[in-house]
N, C-alpha and C positions, 0 to 999 in steps of 0.2 A: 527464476522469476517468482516462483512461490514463495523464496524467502525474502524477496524481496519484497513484496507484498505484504507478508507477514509482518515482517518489523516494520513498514512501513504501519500499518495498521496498530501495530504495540504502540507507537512510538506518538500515534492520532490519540489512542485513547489514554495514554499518561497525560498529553497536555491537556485532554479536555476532561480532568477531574475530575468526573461526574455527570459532565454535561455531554451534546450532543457531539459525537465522532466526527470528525469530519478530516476525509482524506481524499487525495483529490490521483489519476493517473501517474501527475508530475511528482506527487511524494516519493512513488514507486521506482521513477524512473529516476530522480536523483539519486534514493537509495542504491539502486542497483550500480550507477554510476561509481560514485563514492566507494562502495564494498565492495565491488568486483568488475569495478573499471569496463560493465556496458554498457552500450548505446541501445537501447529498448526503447522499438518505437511505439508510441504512445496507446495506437490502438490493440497492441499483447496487453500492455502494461492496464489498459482498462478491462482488458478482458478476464484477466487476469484477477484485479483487486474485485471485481464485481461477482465472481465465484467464491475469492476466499470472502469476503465480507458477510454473504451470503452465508456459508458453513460456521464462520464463526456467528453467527448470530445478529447483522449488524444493517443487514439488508433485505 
């Protein structure tokens, strides 16, 4: 889940340029989908980007 979070968050702040991050549970949880085929229910996957976001500096 952390890394899923993580690139989820890489992946917020390449498309926003400069401008303000913005990622949302569901990024997290299609990522994890996508990359290693789980089903992550939404409130991990919030709990989850709301910590790392948090560490890296974004929250």
């Amino acid at each position: 889940m952390v890394v899923a979070a993580d690139w989820a968050i890489t992946l917020a702040v390449r498309r926003a340029a400069g401008g303000p991050v913005r990622v949302t549970p569901e990024d997290v949880r299609v990522w994890a989908a996508e990359n290693f085929l789980l089903d992550v229910p939404e409130d991990l996957a919030a709990d989850v980007l709301t910590a790392r976001l948090r560490l890296r500096g974004y929250g």
